[in-house]
C-alpha positions as CSV (number, residue, x, y, z in Angstrom):
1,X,89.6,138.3,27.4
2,X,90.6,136.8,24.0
3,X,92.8,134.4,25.8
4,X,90.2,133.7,28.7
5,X,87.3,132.6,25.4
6,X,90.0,130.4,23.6
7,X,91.4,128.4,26.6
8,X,87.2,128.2,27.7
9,X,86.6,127.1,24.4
10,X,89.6,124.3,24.1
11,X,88.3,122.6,27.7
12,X,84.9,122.6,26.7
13,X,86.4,120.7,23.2
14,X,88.1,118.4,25.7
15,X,85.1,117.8,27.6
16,X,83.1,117.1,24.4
17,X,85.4,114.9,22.9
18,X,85.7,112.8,26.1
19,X,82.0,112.4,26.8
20,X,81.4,111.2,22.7
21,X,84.7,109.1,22.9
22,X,82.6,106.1,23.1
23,X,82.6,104.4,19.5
24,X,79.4,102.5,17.9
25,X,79.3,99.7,15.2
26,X,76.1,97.5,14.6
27,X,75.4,94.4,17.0
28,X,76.1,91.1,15.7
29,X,76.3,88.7,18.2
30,X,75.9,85.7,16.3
31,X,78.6,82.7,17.1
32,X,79.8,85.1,19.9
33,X,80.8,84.8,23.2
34,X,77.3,86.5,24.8
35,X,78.1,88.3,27.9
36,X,75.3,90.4,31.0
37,X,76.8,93.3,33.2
38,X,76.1,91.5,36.2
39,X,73.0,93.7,37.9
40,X,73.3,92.0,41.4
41,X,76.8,93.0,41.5
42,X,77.3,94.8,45.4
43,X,80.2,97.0,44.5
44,X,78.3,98.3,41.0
45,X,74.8,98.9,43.1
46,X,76.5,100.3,46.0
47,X,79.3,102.5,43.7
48,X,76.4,102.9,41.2
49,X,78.8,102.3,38.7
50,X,80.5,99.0,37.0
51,X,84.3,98.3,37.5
52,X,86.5,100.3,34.7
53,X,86.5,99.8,31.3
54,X,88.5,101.4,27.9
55,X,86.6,103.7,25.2
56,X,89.8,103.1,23.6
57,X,92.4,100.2,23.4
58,X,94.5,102.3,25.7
59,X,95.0,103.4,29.3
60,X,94.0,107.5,28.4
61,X,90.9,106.3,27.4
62,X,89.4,104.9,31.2
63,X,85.4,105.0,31.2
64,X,83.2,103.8,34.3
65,X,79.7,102.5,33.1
66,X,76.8,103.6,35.4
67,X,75.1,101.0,37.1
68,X,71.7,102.7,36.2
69,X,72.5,102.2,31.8
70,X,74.2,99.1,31.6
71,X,72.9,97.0,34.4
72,X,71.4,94.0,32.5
73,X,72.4,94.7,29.5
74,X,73.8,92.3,26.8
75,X,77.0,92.2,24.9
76,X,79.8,89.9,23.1
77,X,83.6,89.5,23.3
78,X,84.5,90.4,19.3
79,X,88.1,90.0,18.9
80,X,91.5,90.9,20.4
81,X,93.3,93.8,19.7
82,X,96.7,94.3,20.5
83,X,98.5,97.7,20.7
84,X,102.7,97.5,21.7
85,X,103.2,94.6,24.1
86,X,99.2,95.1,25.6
87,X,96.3,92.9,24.9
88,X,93.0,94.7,25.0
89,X,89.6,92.8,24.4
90,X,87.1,94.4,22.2
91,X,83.6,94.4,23.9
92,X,80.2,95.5,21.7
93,X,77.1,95.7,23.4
94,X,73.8,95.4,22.4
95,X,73.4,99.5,22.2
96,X,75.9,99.4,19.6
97,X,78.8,101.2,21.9
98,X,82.2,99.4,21.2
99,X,84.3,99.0,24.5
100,X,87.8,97.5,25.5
101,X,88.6,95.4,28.7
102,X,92.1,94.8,29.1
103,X,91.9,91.4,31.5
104,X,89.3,89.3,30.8
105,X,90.1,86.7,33.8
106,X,90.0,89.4,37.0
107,X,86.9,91.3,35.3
108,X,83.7,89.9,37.7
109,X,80.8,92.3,36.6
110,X,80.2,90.5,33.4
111,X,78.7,87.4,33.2
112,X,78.4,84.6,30.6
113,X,74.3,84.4,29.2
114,X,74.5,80.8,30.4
115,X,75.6,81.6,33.9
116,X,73.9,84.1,34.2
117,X,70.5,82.2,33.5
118,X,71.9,79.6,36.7
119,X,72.4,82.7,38.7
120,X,69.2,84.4,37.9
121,X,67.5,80.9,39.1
122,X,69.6,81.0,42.3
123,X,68.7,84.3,43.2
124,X,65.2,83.6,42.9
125,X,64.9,80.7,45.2
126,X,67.1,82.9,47.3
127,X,64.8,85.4,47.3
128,X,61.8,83.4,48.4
129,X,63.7,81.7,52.0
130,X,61.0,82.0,54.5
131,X,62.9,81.4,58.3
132,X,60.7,78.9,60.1
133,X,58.8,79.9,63.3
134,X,58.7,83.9,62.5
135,X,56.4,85.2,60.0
136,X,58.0,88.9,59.7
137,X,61.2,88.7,58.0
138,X,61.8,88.2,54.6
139,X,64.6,88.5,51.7
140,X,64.5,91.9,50.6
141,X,67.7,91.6,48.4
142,X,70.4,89.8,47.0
143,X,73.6,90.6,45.6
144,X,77.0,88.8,44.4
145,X,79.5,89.4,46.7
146,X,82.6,91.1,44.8
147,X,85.1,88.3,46.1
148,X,83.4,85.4,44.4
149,X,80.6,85.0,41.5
150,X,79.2,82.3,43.9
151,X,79.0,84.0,46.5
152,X,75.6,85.7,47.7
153,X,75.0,88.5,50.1
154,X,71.2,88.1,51.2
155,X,70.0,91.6,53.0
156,X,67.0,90.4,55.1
157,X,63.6,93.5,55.6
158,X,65.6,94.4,59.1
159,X,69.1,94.8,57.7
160,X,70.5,91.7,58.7
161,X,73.3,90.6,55.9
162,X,74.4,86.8,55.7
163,X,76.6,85.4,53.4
164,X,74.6,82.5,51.2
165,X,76.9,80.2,52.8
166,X,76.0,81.2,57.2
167,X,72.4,80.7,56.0
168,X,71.6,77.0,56.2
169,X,73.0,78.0,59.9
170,X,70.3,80.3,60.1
171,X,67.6,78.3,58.9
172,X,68.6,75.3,60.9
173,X,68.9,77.4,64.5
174,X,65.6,79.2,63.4
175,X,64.3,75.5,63.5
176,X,65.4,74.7,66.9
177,X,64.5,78.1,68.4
178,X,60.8,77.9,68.7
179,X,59.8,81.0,70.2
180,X,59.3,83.5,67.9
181,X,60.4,86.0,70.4
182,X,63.6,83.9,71.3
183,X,64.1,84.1,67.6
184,X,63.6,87.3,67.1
185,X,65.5,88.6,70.0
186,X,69.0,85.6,68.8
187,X,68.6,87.3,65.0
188,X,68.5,91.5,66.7
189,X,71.8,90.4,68.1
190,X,73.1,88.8,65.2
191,X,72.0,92.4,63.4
192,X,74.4,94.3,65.4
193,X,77.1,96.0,64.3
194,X,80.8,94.1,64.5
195,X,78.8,91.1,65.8
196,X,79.5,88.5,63.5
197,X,77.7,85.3,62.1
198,X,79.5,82.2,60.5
199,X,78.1,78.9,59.9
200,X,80.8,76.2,58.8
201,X,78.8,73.4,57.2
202,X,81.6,70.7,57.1
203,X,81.9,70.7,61.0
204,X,77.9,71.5,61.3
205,X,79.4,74.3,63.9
206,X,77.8,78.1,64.4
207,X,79.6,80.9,65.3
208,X,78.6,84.1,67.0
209,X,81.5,85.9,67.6
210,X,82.3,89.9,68.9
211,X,86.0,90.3,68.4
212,X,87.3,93.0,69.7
213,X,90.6,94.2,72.1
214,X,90.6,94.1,75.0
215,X,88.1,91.7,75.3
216,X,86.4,89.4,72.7
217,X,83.2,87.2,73.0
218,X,82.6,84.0,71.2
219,X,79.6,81.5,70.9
220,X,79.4,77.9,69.4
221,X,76.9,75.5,68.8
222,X,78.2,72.3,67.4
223,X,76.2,69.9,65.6
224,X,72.5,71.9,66.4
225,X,72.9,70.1,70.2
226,X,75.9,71.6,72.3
227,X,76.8,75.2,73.0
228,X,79.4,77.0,74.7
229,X,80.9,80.5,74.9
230,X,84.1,82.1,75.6
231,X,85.4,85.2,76.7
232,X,89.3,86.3,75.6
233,X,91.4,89.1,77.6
234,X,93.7,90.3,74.7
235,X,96.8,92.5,74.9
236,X,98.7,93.7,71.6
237,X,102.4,95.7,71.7
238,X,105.4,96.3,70.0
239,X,106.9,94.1,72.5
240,X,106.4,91.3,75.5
241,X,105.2,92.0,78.5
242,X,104.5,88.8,80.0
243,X,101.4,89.4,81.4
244,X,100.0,86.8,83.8
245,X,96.6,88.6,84.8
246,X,93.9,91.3,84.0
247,X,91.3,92.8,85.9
248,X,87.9,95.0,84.1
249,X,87.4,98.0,86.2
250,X,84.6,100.7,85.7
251,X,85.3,103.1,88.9
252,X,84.9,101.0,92.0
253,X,83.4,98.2,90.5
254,X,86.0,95.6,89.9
255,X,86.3,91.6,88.2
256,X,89.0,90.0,89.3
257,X,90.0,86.8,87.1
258,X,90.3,83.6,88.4
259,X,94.0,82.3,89.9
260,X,93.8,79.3,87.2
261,X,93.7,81.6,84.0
262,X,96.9,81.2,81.9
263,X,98.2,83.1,79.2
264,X,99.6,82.5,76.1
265,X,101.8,84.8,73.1
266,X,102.2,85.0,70.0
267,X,105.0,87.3,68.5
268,X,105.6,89.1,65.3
269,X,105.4,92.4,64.0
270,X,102.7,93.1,66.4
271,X,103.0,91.0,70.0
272,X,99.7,89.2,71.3
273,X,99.0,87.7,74.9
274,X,95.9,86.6,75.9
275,X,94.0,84.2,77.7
276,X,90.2,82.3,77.2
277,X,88.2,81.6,79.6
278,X,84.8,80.0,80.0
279,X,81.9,82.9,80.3
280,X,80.6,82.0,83.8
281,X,78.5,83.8,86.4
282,X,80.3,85.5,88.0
283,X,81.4,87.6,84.7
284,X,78.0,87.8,83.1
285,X,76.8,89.4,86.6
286,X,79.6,91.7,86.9
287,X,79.1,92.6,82.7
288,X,75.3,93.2,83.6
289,X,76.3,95.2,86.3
290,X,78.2,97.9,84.2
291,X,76.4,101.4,83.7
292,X,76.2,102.5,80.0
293,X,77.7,105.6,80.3
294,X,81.3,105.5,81.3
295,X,83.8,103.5,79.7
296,X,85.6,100.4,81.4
297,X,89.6,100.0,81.8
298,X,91.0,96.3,81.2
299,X,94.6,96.5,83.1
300,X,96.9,94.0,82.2
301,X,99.7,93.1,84.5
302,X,103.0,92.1,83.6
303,X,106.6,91.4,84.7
304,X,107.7,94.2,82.8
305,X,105.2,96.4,83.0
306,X,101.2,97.0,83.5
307,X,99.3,98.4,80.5
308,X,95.5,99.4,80.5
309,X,92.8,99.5,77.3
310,X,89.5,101.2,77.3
311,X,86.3,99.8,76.6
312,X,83.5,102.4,75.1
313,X,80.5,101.7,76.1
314,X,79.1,100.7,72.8
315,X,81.1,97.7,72.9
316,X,80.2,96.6,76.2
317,X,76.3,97.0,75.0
318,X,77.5,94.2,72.7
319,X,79.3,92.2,75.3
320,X,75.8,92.7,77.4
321,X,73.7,91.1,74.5
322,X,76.1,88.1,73.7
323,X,76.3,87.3,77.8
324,X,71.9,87.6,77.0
325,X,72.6,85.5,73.5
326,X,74.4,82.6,75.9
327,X,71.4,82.5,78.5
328,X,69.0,82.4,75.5
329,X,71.0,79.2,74.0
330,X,71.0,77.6,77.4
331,X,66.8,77.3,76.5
332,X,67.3,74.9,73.5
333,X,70.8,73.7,73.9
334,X,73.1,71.4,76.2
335,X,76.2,72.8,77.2
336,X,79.5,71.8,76.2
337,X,80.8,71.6,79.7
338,X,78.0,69.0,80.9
């Protein structure tokens, strides 16, 4: 029992001394480098803590601020302090706790006061975009993407997450779709899962693209006046198969691709053959004509060999509303084929 209280009593002394590790000294920030923990950071809100930092210059001494203390809060880069062949940077912030940070360039959750103040401003004018022609969607929050300070994730009241950069596309479509029930239903199916939205602003093209295997769906509209949209029947292996044509088969109900379809390779590790084909009638009907509850085979035939690949019938839901997504863009736009 002795032995049971003194090995009790020497992890609860552990526990004590990690949890009042953290040092405190009095803030003096003046001629300092004035720093923010970033509180629009998307990892530290949705980990609801900020990247790792040191109570100690060393390695033992790892500590995870919680996003709930320290977002907002103010601090300044003191002085380097070097321990063997390591260079740790001494961090005080403004509640008087001294921290360490032992690379300065890769660390993204704190910001300079200056930038920050840019930021703030940018986020705000995020915040109030208004998408012309539908009255009932609005920014509900914004966030810096962890890749890139410059980078903005804008969450929109019905989920829909865009990249700052894909919203000009956005806000330039919204302007050419008039009906607000056109809009609405072009942005539900831009809100679905693994249905992605790009805008590339140098080539003025939009993207709308399901990729997936065996079959992937892609829309473009180029320069707000031409659209088109493709369909791809892609096979990956561990080797070659030289496959030359596919057919989508759900039970008795077969599509049968056109004689003219080609297919191309590309090998590596991983072996891809596929071939892209305009979306045309006669796949949107057989697409609409699929039942939602049992899945759909893709066979692939070869020279050496015929291979098959399931579709579940979530994905082809998503096929369903991108061959919908193309009728909807033949309202506003002229097709790339005329």
């Amino acid at each position: 029992m002795k032995k049971v209280f003194c090995c009790l009593f020497l992890i609860l002394s552990v526990v004590s001394f990690s949890s009042s590790a953290i040092k405190k000294e009095k803030y003096n920030p003046i001629d300092k480098d004035i720093f923010v923990f970033d509180q629009y950071s998307a990892d530290a809100i949705n980990l609801k803590k900020y990247g790792g930092l040191y109570s100690e210059p060393n390695t033992r001494s790892l500590f995870y601020p919680s996003y709930k203390k320290y977002n907002g809060m103010e601090g300044y880069l003191d002085k380097e302090v070097k321990v063997g062949n390591k260079i740790y940077f001494k961090l005080v912030l403004k509640n008087g706790e001294v921290l360490y940070l032992n690379d300065l360039n890769s660390y993204d959750q704190i910001v300079s006061v200056k930038n920050y103040q840019k930021r703030l401003d940018q986020i705000e004018k995020l915040k109030e975009i208004k998408l012309p022609n539908i009255d009932d969607l609005y920014v509900a929050k914004v966030e810096t993407d962890p890749k890139s300070k410059d980078i903005y994730i804008i969450t929109f009241s019905n989920g829909l997450r865009l990249h700052n950069a894909d919203l000009n596309g956005l806000l330039s479509l919204s302007e050419k779709i008039t009906n607000p029930d056109d809009l609405h239903q072009f942005i539900n199916i831009i809100n679905t899962d693994n249905i992605n939205f790009t805008y590339n602003a140098q080539n003025n093209i939009i993207k709308v693209e399901l990729k997936s295997e065996p079959l992937s769906i892609e829309s473009f509209i180029f320069k707000e006046k031409l659209y088109t949209t493709t369909v791809t029947a892609i096979l990956s292996s561990n080797e070659r198969l030289f496959i030359d044509d596919f057919k989508i088969l759900q039970n008795d109900n077969i599509y049968e691709s056109t004689s003219d379809l080609s297919f191309k390779s590309k090998s590596g590790t991983t072996v891809y053959e596929w071939t892209k084909f305009i979306l045309n009638n006669q796949f949107v009907s057989y697409i609409n004509s699929l039942n939602d509850k049992n899945d759909v085979k893709v066979r692939f035939y070869g020279s050496r060999k015929n291979v098959e690949k399931k579709i579940d019938s979530k994905t082809i839901a998503k096929i369903k509303k991108l061959s919908t997504l193309n009728a909807l863009l033949a309202k506003y736009f002229k097709s790339g084929l005329e």
